[in-house]
C-alpha positions in Angstrom: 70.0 4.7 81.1 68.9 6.3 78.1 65.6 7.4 79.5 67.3 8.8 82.6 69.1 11.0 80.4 66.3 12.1 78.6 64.6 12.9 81.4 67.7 14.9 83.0 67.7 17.0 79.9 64.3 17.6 79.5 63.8 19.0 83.1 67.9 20.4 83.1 67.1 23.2 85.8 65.4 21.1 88.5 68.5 18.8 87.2 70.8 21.9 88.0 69.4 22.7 91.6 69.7 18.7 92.6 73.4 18.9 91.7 74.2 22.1 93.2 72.5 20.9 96.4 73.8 17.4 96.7 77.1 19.1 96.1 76.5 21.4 99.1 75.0 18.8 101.0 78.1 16.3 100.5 81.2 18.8 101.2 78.7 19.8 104.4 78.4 16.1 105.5 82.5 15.9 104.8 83.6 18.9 106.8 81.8 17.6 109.5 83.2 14.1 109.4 86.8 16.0 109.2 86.0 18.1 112.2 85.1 15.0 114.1 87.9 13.3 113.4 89.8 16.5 114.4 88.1 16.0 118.1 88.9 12.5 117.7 92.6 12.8 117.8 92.8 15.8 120.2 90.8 13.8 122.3 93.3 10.7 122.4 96.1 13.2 122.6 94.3 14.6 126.1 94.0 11.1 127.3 97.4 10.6 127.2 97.9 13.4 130.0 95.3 12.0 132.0 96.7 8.6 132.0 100.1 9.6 133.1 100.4 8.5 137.2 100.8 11.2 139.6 102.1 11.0 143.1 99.1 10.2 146.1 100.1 13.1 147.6 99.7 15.5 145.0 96.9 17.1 144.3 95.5 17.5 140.8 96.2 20.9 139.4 93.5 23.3 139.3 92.0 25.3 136.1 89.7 28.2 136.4 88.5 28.9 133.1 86.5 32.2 132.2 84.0 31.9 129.5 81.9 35.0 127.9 79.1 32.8 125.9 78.3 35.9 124.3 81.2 35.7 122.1 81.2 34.6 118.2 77.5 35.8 118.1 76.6 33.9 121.2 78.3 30.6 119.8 80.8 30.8 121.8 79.2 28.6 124.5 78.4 25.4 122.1 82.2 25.8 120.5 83.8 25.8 123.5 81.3 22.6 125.1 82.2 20.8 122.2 85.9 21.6 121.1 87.3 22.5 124.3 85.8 20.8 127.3 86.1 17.1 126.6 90.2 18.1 126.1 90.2 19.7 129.4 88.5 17.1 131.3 90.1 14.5 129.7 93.5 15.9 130.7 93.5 15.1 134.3 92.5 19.2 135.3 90.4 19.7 137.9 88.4 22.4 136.1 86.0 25.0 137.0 84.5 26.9 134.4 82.6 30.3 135.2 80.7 31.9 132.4 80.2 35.2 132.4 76.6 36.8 132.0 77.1 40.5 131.2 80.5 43.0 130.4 82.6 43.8 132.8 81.7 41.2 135.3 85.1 39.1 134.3 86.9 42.2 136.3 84.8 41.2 139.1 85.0 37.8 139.7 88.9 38.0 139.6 88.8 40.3 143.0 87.1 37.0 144.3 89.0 34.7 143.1 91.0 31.9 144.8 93.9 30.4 144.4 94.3 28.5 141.0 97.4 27.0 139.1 95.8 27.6 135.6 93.9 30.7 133.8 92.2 30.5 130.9 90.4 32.6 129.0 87.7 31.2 126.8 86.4 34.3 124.2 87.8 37.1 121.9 89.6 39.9 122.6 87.4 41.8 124.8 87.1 38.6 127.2 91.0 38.6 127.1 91.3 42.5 128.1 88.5 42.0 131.0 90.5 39.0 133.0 93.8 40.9 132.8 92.7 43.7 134.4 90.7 42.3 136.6 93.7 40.2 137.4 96.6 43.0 137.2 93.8 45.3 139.6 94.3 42.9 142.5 95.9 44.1 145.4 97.9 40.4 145.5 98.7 41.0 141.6 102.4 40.5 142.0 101.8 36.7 143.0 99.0 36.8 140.5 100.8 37.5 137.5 102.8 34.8 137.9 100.0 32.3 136.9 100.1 30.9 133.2 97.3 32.1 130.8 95.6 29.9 128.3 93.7 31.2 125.4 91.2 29.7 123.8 89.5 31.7 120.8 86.4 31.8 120.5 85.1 34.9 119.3 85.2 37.4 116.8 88.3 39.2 117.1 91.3 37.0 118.4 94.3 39.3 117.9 96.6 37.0 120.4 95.9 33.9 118.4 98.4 35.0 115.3 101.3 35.2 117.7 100.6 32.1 119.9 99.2 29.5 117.7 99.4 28.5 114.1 97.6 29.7 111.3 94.4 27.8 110.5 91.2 28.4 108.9 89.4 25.9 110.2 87.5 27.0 113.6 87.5 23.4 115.1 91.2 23.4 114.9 92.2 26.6 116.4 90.4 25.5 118.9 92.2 22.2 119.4 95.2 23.1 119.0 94.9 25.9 121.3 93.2 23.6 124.0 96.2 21.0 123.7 98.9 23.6 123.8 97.5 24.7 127.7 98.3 20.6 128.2 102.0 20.6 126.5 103.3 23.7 128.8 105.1 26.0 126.6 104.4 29.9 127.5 105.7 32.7 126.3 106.1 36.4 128.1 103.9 38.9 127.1 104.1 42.8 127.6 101.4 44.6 129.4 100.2 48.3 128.6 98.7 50.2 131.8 96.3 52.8 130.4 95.0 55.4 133.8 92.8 58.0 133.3 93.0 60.9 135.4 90.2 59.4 138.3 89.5 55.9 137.0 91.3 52.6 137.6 93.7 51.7 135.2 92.9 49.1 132.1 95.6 46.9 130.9 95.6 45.8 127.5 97.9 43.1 125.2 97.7 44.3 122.0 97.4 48.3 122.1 95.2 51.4 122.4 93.9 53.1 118.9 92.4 56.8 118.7 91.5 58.1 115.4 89.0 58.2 112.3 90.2 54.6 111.4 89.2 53.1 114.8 85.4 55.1 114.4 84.6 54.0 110.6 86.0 50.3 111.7 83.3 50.3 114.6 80.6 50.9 111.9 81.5 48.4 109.5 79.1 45.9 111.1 75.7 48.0 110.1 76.7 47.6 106.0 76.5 43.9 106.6 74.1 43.7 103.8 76.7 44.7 101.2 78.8 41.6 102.1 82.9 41.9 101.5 82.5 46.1 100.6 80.9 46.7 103.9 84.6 48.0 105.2 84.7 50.3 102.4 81.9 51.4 102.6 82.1 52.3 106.3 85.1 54.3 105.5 83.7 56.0 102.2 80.9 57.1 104.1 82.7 58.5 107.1 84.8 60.8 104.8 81.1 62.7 103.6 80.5 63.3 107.0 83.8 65.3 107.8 86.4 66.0 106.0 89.3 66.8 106.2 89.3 64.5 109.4 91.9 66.0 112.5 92.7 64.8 115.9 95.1 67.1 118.0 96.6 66.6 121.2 100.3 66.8 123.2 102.3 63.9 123.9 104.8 63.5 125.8 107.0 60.0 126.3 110.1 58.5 127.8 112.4 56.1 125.4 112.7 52.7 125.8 114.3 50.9 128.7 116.6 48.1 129.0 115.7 45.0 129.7 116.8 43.6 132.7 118.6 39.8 133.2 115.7 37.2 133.2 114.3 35.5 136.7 115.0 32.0 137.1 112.2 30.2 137.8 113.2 28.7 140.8 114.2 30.7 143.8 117.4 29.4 145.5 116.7 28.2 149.0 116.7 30.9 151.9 119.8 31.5 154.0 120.0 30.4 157.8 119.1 33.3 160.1 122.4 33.7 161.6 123.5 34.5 158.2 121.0 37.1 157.2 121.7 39.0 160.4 125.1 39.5 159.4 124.9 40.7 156.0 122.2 43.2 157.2 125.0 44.6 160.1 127.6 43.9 157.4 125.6 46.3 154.8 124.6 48.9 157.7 128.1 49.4 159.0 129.7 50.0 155.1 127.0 51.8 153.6 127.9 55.4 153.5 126.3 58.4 155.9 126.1 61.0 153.8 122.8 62.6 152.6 121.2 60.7 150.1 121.7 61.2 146.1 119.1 63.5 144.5 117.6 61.5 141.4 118.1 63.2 138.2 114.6 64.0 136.5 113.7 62.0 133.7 114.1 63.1 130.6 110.8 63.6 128.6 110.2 64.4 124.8 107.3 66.5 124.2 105.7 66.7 121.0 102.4 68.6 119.7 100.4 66.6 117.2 97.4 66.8 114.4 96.5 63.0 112.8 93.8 61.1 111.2 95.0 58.2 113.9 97.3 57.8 117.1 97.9 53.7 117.9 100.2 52.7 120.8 100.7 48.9 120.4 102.6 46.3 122.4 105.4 43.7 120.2 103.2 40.8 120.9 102.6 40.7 117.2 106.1 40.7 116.4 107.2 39.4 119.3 111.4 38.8 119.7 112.4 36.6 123.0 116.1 37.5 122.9 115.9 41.8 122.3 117.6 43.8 125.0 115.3 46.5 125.1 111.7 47.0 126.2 109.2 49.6 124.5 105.9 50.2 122.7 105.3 51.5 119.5 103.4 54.7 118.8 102.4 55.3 115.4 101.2 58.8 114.4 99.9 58.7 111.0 99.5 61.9 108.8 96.7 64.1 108.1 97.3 64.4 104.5 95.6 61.3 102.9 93.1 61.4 100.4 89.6 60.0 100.7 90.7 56.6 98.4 93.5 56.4 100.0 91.7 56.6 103.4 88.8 53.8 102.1 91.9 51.6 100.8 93.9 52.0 104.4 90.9 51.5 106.2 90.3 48.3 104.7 93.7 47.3 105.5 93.6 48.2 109.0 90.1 46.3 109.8 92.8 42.9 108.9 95.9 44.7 110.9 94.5 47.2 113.3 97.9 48.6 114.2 99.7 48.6 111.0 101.7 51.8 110.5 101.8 52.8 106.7 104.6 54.2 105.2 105.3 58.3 105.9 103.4 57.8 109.5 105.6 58.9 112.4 107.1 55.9 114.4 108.5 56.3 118.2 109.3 54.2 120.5 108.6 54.6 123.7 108.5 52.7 126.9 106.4 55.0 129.0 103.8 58.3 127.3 101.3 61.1 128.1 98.6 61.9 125.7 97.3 64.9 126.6 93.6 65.8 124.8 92.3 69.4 124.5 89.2 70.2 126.9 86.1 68.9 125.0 87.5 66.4 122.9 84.8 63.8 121.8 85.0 60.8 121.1 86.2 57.1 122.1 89.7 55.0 122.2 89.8 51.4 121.1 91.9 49.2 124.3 92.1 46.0 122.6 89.1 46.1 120.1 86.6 47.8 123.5 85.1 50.9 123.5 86.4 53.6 125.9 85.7 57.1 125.8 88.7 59.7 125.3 90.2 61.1 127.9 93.6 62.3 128.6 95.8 59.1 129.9 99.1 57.7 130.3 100.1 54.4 129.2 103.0 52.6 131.0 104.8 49.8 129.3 105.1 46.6 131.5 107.4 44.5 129.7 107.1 40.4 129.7 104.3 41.0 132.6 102.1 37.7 132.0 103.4 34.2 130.5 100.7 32.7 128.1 100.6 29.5 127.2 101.5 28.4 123.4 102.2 26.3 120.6 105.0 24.5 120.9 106.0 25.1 117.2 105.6 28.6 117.2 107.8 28.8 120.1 110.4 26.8 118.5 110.5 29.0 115.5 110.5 32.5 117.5 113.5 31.1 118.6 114.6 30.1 115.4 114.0 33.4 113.9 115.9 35.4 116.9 119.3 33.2 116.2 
């Protein structure tokens, strides 16, 4: 024993270096037992679904899932073959899975798709914003909409994961848990924002539309990867000795918010017999009055001229409330009078909260707008964390459009939190 210590203190920095490594190498080998053992349970938990006896006569349900293996760095593939998968098959789902192989061809392959009693979207935000278009563009969109969304996040920026499923930091169980909460059933509704250029389709997005020098230094902050947790500052610090101060002006112009109309119930009561539909239609045509029909009053738009350093028009997802009674986006319009450290310092903030609205920014809420550009604007908007160039557009508010599926707990204390 004596030598060995001898022997560690003579030679005390190859001594060092086999510590330090076997101490990396040990807390490696444990998170991966833990994250086995976290596909372990979720796995059991699946089986239980698919053990559960179903009727002969009905089929099994169906689950289309769209996944971008591009996501995560191109991990998104291997996380989702490993994590997800074995849950889904497990389950009792008959699923399909269709991976996507280049941007934009999500949107596509929802024009063809069939019917399906199960969505889910396998990726980040951008694989999120592709499907709902592609799914809201349909011309049968109405019957569509009606199908439940899962979410499983697998890529870089996964905005709709804070309001659907806990908080976690470890990867293997956000995906798990978000795999298993498609199985338990629980959605929530979501709001929609329509964007429509002037000749283009419209986009739909679930989190919000961004327009300013915020949005352009964030896009950036990936090529200062080399200076590790500053790169966001840096980004920012170096967009300020490029132009400064920085301005963007348009008009806007935007409707209040709406109230929200009595819920559906989910299950349509039976239809009448035929005898009794023709005589509520004569009924209704005989007392309906035959006078010229009421001229609708015009609706009553604000207009307002602007000059920011950012414009953001974001759904309540993030903060969303089940039982408010009315429904409307938020449109931050932040002021042009910030300093360059107080730009950096914001900045960094918003690359964690894109659509946070710091104090002295103008807040309105609207449920329908107009942003109106001047002629030669450059530039690019941000539609849920995707690149799309400036252009004059108006974004519609559809409120609780989509349900998505989610956990259980956080439903339970959304709930809590509205009583």
């Amino acid at each position: 024993m004596a030598k060995v210590l001898r022997t560690l203190r003579n030679h005390w920095k190859k001594s060092t270096l086999g510590a330090c490594l076997l101490g990396w190498g040990g807390h490696w080998l444990y998170g991966k037992h833990c994250d086995n053992l976290l596909r372990r349970a979720a796995c059991q938990e699946a089986q239980a679904f698919g053990n559960q006896l179903i009727p002969a006569t009905m089929p099994l349900k169906k689950a289309t899932v769209f996944l971008n293996p591009a996501a995560c760095k191109g991990k998104a593939g291997n996380l989702f073959e490993k994590n997800a998968a074995p849950i889904l098959h497990l389950s009792g789902l008959d699923v399909t899975v269709v991976k996507t192989d280049y941007e934009g061809q999500a949107k596509k392959l929802l024009e063809l798709m069939e019917n399906t009693d199960l969505i889910i979207i396998a990726g980040g935000d951008g694989t999120v914003q592709e499907v709902i278009t592609g799914l809201l563009r349909r011309a049968d969109e109405a019957a569509f909409s009606k199908i439940p969304i899962g979410f499983i996040p697998l890529g870089k920026t996964c905005t709709l994961s804070h309001t659907l499923y806990p908080e976690s930091t470890n990867q293997v169980q956000r995906i798990t848990n978000a795999t298993l909460a498609i199985l338990k059933g629980e959605t929530v509704p979501l709001d929609v924002l329509q964007i429509k250029g002037q000749k283009e389709q419209p986009v739909f997005a679930v989190s919000g539309l961004r327009w300013g020098s915020y949005r352009d230094a964030g896009v950036k902050v990936s090529k200062y990867w080399y200076l590790g947790p500053l790169k966001a500052k840096a980004a920012h610090f170096f967009s300020t000795l490029k132009e400064w101060p920085q301005k963007h002006q348009a008009a806007l112009m935007y409707l209040g918010p709406t109230e929200r109309p009595p819920e559906e119930p989910e299950e349509k009561p039976s239809r009448p017999p035929l005898y009794v539909r023709l005589y509520r239609r004569l009924r209704s045509y005989w007392l309906s009055p035959k006078g010229f029909p009421q001229e609708v009053s015009p609706e009553d738009w604000e207009k307002l001229k602007l000059s920011t350093i950012e414009l953001s028009i974001a759904t309540r997802n993030r903060q969303l409330d089940l039982t408010r009674t009315e429904d409307f986006m938020d449109i931050c319009i932040e002021g042009e009078s910030v300093s360059k450290g107080q730009f950096v310092h914001r900045g960094s903030q918003k690359m964690r909260d894109p659509h946070m609205c710091p104090e002295g920014s103008q807040c309105i809420q609207a449920s329908r707008c107009i942003l109106q550009l001047p002629e030669g604007t450059e530039g690019s908007f941000g539609i849920d964390n995707e690149e799309y160039e400036a252009m004059p557009v108006e974004v519609k508010l559809l409120p609780r459009k989509l349900r998505f599926f989610c956990d259980p707990r956080m439903r339970e204390q959304l709930l809590q939190a509205a009583l």
